[in-house]
C-alpha positions in Angstrom: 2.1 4.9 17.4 -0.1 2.4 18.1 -0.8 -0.7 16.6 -4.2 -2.1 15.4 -4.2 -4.6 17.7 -2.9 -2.2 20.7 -6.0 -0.1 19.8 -8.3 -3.2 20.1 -6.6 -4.6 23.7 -7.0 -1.0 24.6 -10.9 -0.6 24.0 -11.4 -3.9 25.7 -9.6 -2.7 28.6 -11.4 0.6 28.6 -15.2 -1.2 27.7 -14.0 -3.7 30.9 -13.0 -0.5 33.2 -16.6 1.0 32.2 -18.5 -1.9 33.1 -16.9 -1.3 36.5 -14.9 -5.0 35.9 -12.8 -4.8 39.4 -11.0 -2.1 38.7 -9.7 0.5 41.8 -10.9 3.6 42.2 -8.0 5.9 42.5 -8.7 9.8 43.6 -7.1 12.2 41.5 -5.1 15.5 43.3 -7.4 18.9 42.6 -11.3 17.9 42.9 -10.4 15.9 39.5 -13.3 12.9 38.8 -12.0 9.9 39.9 -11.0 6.8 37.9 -10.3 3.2 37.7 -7.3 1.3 37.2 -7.8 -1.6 34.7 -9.2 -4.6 35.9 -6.2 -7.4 36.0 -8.6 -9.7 33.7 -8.4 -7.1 31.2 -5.2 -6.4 31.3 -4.6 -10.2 30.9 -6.5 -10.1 27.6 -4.3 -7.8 26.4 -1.1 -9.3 26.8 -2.5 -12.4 25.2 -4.0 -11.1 22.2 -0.1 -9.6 21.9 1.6 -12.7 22.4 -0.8 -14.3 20.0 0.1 -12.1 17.3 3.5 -12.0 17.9 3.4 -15.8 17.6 1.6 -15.9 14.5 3.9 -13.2 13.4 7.1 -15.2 13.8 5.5 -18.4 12.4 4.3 -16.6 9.2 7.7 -15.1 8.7 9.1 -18.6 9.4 6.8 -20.1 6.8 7.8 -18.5 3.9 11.2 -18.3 4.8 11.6 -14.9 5.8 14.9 -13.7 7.7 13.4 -11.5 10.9 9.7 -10.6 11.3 8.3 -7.8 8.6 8.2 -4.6 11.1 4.6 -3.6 11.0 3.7 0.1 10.1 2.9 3.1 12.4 -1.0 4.2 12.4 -1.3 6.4 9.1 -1.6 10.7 10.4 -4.7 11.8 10.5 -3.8 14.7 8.4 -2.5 13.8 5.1 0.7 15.1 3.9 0.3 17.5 1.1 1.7 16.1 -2.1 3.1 17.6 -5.2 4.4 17.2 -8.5 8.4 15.9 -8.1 10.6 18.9 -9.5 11.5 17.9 -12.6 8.0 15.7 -13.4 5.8 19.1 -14.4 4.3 19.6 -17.4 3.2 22.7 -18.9 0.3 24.6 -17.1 0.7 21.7 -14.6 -0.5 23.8 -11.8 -2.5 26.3 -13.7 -4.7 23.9 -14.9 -5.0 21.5 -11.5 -3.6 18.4 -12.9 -3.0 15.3 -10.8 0.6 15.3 -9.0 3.2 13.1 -10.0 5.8 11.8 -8.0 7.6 9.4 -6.4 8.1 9.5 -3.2 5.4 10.5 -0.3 6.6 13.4 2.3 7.0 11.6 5.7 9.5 11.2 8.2 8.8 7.6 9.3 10.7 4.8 7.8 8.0 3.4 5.8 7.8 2.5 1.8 5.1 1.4 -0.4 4.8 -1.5 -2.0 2.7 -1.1 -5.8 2.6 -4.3 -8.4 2.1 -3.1 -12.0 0.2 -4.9 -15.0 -1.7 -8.4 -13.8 -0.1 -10.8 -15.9 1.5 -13.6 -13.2 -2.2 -14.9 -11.2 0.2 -16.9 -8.3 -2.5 -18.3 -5.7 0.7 -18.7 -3.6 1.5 -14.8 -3.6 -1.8 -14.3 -2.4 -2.0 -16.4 0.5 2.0 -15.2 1.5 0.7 -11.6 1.5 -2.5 -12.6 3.8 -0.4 -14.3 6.4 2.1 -11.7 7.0 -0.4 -8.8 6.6 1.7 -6.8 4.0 -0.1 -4.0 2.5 0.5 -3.6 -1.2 -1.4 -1.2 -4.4 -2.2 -3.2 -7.6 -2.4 -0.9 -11.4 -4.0 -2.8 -13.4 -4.1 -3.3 -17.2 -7.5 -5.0 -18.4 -5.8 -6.8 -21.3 -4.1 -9.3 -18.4 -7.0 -8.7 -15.9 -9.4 -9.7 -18.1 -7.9 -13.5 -17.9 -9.0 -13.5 -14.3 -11.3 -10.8 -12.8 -11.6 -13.3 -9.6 -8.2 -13.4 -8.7 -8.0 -9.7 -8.3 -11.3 -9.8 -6.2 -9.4 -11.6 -4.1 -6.8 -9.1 -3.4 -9.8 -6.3 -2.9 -11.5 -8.5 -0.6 -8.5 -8.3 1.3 -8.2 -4.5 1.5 -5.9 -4.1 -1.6 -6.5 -1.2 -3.5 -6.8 -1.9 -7.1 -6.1 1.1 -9.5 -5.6 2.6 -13.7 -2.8 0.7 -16.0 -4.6 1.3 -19.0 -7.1 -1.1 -20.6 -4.2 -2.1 -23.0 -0.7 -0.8 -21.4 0.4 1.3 -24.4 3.2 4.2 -24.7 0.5 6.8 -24.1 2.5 10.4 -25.7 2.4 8.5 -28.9 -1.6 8.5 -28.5 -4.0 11.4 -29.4 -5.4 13.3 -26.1 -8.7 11.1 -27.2 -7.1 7.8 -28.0 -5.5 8.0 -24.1 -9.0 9.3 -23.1 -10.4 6.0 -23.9 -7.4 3.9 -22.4 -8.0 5.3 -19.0 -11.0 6.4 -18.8 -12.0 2.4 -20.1 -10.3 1.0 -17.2 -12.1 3.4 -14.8 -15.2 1.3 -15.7 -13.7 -2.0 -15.8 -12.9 -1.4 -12.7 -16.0 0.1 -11.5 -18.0 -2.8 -12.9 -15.6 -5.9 -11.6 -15.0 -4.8 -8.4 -17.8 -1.7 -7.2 -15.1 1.4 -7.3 -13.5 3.9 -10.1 -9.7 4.5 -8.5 -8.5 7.5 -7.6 -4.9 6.5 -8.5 -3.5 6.1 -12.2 0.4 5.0 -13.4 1.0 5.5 -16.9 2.7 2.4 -18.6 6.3 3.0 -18.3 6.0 5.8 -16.5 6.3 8.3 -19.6 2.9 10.6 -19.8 2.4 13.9 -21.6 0.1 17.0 -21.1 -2.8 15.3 -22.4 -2.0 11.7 -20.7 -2.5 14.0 -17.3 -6.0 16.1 -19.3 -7.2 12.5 -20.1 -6.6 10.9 -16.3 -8.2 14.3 -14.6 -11.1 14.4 -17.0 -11.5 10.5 -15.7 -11.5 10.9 -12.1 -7.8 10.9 -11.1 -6.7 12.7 -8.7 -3.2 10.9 -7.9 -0.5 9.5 -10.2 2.3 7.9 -8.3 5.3 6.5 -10.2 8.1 5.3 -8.3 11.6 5.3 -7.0 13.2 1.7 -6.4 11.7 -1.5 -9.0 12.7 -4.6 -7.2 13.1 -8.5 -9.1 13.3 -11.7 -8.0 17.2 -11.4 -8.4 17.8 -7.3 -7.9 16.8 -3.8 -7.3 17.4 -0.6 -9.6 17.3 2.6 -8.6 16.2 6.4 -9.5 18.1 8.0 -7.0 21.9 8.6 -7.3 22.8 7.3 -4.0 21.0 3.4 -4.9 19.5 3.7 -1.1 16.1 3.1 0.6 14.1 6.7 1.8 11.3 7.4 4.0 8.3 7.6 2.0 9.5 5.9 -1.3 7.1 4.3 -3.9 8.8 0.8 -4.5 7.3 -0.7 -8.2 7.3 -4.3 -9.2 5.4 -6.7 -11.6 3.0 -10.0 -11.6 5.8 -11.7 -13.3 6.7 -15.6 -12.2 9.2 -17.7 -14.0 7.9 -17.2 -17.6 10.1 -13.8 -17.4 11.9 -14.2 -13.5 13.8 -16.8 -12.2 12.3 -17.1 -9.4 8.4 -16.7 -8.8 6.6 -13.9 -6.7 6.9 -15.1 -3.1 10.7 -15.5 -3.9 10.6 -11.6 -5.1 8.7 -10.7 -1.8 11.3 -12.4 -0.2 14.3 -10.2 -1.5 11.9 -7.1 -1.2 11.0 -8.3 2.7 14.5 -9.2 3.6 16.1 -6.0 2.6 13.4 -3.7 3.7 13.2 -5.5 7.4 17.2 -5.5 7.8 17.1 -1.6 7.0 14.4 -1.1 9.6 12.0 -0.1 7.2 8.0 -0.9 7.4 5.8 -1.5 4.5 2.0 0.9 5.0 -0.6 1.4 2.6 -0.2 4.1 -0.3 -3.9 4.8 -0.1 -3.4 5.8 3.8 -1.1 8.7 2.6 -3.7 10.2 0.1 
């Protein structure tokens, strides 16, 4: 599929061909309307803005110390896939009573995984600008009680097309709650979310991915239609696994933290590293969750 940037060269080649830019005319067999070859200027422009990329690609990769290039994601399908609760993940009346999906892993066959970063905590101005420059999508759930430290940092990441999305207000074990007590823990963050950054999410992880019947009442009733867990965690220094077989598949849900060296050794540019390095060597891209939805 095409990239972002094949799509731009290609409507400037096709807005430089309608402006009749020097192009040939070339008559087609069977009465067809003619057409005209793309101008050599625009074809030019083209392979620049490629080699451009591919330059700022390499020195970005370079930067932070990356081993190869981050392979960039195929355009998302234009229908969505259809996604379900994981076997296993229902609860009772799950379907009867439409209540969100939970799962871990989205149905595709391209080699792409998703990259979500729980909680807030760790506010690392580096991991920001390291996630700009090699254009590596990423979905943030957020807890308030962390948040709260430093709405603006977080703006950042939705001013750079980051989708920010339900922790909790105050990340407790929410089966241990009453249906209302969890009510007010996600439906809470719904508007702190709303009112810090113009949007109620769509998408809600339960804190350590344990939920109930009324954890999943509580997030429909707010507005959720999605609750994606996960099936690798990475660190700075490892990976664990929910599958048997301790391997990457097409479509997983990779989770990690805002964590620096408080709690890592190592800080979050070195745990993008690992996370890059692996990924890339596998031949695996990195798209945005939201795409999929």
């Amino acid at each position: 599929m095409r990239t972002g940037l094949a799509v731009l060269a290609l409507a400037t080649i096709a807005s430089a061909c309608g402006e009749g830019g020097g192009g040939d005319k070339v008559e087609p067999a069977g009465g067809q309307q003619p057409y005209q070859a793309p101008p050599a200027r625009a074809l030019d422009s083209y392979a620049t803005k490629l080699r451009a990329a591919h330059a700022a690609s390499v020195a970005a990769a370079k930067r932070w110390g990356l081993k190869k290039v981050p392979l960039t994601a195929p355009e998302p399908p234009e229908k969505k896939p259809e996604i379900t609760t994981r076997d296993g993940f229902e609860v009772d009346g799950h379907r009867r009573l439409g209540l969100p999906p939970v799962f871990t892993t989205v149905p595709t066959k391209e080699k792409i995984l998703f990259l979500t970063i729980d909680d807030g905590e760790e506010k690392d101005p580096a991991f920001l600008r390291m996630m700009s420059e090699l254009k590596i999508p990423y979905s943030a759930f957020l807890s308030d009680y962390l948040v709260k430290e430093d709405y603006g940092y977080f703006k950042k990441m939705r001013d750079g097309g980051v989708g920010l999305h339900n922790h909790t207000l105050h990340h407790p074990y929410l089966p241990a709650l009453s249906r209302a007590r969890q009510t007010r823990e996600i439906c809470g963050m719904q508007k702190v979310i709303e009112k810090h950054y113009g949007e109620r999410p769509a998408l809600f992880r339960p804190p350590y991915g344990n939920y109930d019947k009324n954890t999943l009442r509580a997030a429909k009733s707010c507005g959720i239609t999605h609750v994606p867990l996960w099936n690798e965690e990475v660190f700075v220094d490892r990976w664990e696994y929910r599958e048997w077989d301790r391997s990457l598949h097409p479509g997983d849900i990779v989770l990690t933290h805002f964590r620096g060296r408080d709690d890592w050794k190592g800080t979050m540019p070195d745990m993008i590293r690992r996370f890059l390095d692996r990924v890339t060597a596998e031949g695996y891209a990195v798209a945005r969750l939201e795409d999929y939805l």
